[in-house]
KEMAR-185508 format. One line per field, with one value per atom (N, C-alpha, C): x, y negated, z negated; residue in three letters; chain. Coordinates in steps of 0.02 Angstrom, whole numbers, padded with zeros to 5 digits. Layout:
% KEMAR-185508
x	c(X/...) .
y	c(Y/...) .
z	c(Z/...) .
residu	c(ala/...) .
chaine	c(A/...) .
This chain:
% KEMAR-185508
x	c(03341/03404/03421/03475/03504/03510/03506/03482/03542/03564/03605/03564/03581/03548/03598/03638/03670/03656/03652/03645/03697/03685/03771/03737/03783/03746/03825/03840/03865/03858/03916/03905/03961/03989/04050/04048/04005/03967/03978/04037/04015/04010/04040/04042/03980/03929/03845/03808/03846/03812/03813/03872/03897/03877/03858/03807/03748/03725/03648/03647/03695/03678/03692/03729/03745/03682/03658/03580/03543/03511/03486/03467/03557/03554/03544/03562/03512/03432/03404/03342/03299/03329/03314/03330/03360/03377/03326/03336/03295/03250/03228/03181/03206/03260/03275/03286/03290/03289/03367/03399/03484/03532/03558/03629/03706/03688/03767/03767/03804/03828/03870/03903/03977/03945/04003/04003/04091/04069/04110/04144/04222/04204/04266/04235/04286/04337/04408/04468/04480/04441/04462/04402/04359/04316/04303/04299/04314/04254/04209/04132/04078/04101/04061/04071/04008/04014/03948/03965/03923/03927/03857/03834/03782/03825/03786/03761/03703/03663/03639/03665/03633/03580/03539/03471/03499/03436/03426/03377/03345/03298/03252/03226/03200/03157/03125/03058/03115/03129/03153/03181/03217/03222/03155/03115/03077/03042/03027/03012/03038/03087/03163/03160/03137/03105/03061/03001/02958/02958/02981/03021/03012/02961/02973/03050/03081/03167/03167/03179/03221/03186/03125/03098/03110/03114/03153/03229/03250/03340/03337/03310/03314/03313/03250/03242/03319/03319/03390/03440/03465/03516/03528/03435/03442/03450/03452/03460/03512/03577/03656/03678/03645/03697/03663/03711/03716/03673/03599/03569/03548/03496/03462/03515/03481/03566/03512/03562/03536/03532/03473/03461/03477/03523/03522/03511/03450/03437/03462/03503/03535/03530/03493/03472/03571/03589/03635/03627/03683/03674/03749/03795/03854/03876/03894/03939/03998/04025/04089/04171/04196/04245/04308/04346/04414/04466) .
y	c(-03548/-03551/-03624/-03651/-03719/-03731/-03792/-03838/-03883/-03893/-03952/-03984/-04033/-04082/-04125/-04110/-04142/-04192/-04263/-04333/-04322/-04335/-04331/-04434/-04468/-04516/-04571/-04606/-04672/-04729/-04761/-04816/-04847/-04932/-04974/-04994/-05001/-05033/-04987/-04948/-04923/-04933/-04995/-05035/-05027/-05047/-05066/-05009/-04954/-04901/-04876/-04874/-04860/-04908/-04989/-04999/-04988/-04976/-04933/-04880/-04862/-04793/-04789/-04826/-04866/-04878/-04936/-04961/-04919/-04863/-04804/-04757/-04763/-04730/-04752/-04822/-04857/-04862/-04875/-04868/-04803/-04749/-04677/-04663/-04694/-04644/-04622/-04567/-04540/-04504/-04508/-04466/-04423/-04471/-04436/-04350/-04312/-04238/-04197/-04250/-04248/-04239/-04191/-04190/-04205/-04212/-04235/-04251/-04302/-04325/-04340/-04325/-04323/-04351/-04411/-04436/-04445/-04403/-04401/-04429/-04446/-04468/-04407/-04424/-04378/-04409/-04369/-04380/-04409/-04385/-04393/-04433/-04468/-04533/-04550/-04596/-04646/-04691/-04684/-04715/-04662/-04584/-04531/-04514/-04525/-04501/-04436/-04389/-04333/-04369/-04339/-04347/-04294/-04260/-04180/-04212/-04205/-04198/-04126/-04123/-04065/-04065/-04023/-04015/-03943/-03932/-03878/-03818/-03841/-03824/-03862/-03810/-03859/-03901/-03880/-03932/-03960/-03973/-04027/-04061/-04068/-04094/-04142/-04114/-04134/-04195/-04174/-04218/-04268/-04252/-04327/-04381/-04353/-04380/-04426/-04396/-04426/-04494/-04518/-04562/-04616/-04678/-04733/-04763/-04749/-04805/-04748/-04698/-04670/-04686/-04685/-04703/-04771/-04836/-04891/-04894/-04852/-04854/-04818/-04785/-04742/-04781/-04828/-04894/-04922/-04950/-04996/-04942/-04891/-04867/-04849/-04821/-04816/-04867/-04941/-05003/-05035/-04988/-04999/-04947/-04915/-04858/-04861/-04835/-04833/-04763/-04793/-04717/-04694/-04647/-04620/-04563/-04517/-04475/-04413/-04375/-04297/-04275/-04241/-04214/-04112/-04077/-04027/-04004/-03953/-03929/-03852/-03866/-03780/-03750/-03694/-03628/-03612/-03642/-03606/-03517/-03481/-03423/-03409/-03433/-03438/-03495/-03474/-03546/-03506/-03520/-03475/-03544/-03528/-03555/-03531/-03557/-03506/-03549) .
z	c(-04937/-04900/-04888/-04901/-04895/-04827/-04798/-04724/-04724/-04675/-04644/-04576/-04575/-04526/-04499/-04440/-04418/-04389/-04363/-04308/-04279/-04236/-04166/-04146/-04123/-04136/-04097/-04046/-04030/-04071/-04072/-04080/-04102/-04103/-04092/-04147/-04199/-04268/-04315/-04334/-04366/-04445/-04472/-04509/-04537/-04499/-04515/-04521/-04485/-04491/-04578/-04593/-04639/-04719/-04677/-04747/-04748/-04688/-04682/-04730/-04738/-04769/-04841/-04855/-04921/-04968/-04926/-04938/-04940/-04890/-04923/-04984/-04968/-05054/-05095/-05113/-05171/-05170/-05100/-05101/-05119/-05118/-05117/-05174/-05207/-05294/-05321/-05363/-05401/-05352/-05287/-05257/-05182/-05155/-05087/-05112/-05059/-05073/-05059/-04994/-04986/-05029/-05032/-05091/-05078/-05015/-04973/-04912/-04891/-04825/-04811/-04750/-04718/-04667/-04659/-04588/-04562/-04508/-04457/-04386/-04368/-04308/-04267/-04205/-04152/-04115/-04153/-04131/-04069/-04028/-03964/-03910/-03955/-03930/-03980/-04007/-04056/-04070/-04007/-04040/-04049/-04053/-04065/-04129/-04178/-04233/-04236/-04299/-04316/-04398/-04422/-04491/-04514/-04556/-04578/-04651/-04665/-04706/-04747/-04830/-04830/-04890/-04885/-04919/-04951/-04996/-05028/-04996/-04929/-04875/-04838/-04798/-04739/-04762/-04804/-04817/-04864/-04902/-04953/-04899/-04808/-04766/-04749/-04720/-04706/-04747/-04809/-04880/-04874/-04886/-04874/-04801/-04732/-04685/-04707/-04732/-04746/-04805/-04835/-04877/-04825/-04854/-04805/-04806/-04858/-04860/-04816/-04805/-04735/-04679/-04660/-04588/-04564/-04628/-04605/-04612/-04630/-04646/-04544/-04524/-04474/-04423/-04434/-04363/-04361/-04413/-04405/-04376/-04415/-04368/-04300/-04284/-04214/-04183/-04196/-04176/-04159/-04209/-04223/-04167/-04136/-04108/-04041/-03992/-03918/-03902/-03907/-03864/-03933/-03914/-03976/-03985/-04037/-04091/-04055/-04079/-04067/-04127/-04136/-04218/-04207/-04260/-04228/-04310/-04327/-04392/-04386/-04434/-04450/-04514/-04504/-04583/-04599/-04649/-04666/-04688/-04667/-04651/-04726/-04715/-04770/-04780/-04850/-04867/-04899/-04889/-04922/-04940/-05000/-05001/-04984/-04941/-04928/-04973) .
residu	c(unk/unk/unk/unk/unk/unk/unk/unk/unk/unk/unk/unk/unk/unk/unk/unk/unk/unk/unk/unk/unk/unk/unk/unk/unk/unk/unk/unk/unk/unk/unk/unk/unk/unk/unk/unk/unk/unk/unk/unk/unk/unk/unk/unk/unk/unk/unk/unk/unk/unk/unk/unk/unk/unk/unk/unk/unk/unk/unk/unk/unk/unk/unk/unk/unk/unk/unk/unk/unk/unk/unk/unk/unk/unk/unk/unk/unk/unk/unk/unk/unk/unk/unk/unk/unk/unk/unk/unk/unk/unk/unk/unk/unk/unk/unk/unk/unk/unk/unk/unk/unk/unk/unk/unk/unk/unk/unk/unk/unk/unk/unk/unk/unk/unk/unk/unk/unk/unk/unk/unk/unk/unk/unk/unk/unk/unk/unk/unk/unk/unk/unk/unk/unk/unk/unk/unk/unk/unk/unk/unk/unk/unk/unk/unk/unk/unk/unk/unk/unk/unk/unk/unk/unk/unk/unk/unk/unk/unk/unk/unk/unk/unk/unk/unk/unk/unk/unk/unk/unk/unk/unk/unk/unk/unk/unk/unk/unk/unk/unk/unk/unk/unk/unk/unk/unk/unk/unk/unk/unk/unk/unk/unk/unk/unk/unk/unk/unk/unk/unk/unk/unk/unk/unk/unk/unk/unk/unk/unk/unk/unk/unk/unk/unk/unk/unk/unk/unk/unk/unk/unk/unk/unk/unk/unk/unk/unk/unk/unk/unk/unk/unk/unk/unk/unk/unk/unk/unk/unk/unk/unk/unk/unk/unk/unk/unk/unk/unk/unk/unk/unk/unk/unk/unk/unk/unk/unk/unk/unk/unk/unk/unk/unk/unk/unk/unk/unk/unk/unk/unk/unk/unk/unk/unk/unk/unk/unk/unk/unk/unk/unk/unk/unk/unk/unk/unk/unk/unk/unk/unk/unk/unk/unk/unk/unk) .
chaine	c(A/A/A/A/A/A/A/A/A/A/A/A/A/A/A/A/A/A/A/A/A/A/A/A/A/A/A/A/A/A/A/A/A/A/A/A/A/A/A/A/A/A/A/A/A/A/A/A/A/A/A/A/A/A/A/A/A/A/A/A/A/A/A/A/A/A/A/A/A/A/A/A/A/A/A/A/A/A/A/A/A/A/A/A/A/A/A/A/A/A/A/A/A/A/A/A/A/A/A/A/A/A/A/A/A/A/A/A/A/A/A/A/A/A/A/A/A/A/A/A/A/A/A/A/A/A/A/A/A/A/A/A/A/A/A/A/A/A/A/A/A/A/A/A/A/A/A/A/A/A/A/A/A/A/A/A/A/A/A/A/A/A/A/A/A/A/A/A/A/A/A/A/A/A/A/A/A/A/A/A/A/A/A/A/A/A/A/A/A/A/A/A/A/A/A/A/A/A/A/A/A/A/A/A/A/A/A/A/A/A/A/A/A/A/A/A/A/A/A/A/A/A/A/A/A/A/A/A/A/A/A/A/A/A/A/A/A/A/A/A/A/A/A/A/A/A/A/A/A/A/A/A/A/A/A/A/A/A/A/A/A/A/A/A/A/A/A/A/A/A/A/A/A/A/A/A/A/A/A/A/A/A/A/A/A/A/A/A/A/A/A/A/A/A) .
């Protein structure tokens, strides 16, 4: 069953956030386990962003954790952002296209 991994996550930077993640992905080619990421911000506060991550499942999540370029891509961002993120892991249940 396919995994999303949302970050809920502050921050004024989001510039840096955004080559954080850049950099990542070059560091991660060929092995990270992630097949997509959306990053998001909210209409109506402007330094609240969400970033859904999705996997192919939990452990291929987890796997992808484990990846030193992500545990140091991870320091830095938590470094860029106001307050640690909220991690919320969700079992996709449907995916459906309308």
């Amino acid at each position: 069953m396919s995994f999303v991994q949302v970050i809920e996550f502050r921050t004024s930077d989001i510039e840096s956030i955004k080559k954080t993640g850049q950099e990542w992905e070059q560091a991660t080619a060929g092995k990270r386990t992630a097949r997509r990421r959306v990053l998001t911000q909210d209409q109506h506060d402007p330094d609240r962003y969400l970033m859904m991550v999705f996997f192919d499942s939990y452990e291929a999540a987890m796997e992808n954790s484990r990846l030193p370029e992500t545990q140091a891509i991870a320091g830095r961002m938590m470094a860029l952002a106001e307050g640690p993120p909220v991690f919320h892991d969700l079992e996709v249940l449907e995916d459906r296209g309308l």
